[in-house]
C-alpha positions, 0 to 999 in steps of 0.5 A: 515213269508214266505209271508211276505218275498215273498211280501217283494222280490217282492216289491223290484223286482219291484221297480228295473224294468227298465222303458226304451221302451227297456226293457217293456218286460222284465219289464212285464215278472218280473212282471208276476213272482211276480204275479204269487206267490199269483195269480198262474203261469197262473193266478189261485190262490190256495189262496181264499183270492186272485182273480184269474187273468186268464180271467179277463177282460183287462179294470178292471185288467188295472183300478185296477192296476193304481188304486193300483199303484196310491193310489186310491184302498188301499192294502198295498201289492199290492200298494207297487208291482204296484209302479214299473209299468209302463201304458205299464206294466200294459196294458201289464199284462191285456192283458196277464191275460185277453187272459188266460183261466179262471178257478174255 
């Protein structure tokens, strides 16, 4: 039930994120936030059902999110928190989780 809540908050944080040029960092930073409750704060999960995000490379975690936001790649969750991203939210997550060292 906790999780469900969690998804819920974050879904509705993201569907509120602003999409001005002005506030892309902003943006990003809510949006790794949210991430981090289920991929970790430095992109390890402690969850086996979800994938660590640190090390990644960049064109996947990009492709994957557009993937989600745009109802290409089907998971509810995750479609729901991509919604409120933006290109530059997204290729800004990428880089942030790709530049993270990757771990076990």
């Amino acid at each position: 039930m906790r999780m469900k809540f969690t998804l819920i908050a974050a879904a509705f944080a993201l569907a509120n994120l602003s999409v001005t040029a002005s506030a892309d960092a902003d943006a990003t930073a809510k949006a790794k936030a949210v991430c981090a409750g289920c991929h970790g704060p430095n992109g390890i999960s402690t969850n086996p059902m979800w994938p660590n995000l640190a090390g990644q490379k960049d064109q996947y975690l990009v492709k994957a999110m557009k993937e989600y936001r745009d109802g290409a790649r089907l998971d509810p969750n995750m479609a729901a928190l991509a919604q409120g991203l933006t290109d530059d939210d997204i290729a800004n997550l990428a880089a942030f989780y790709a530049a993270l060292p990757a771990g076990g």
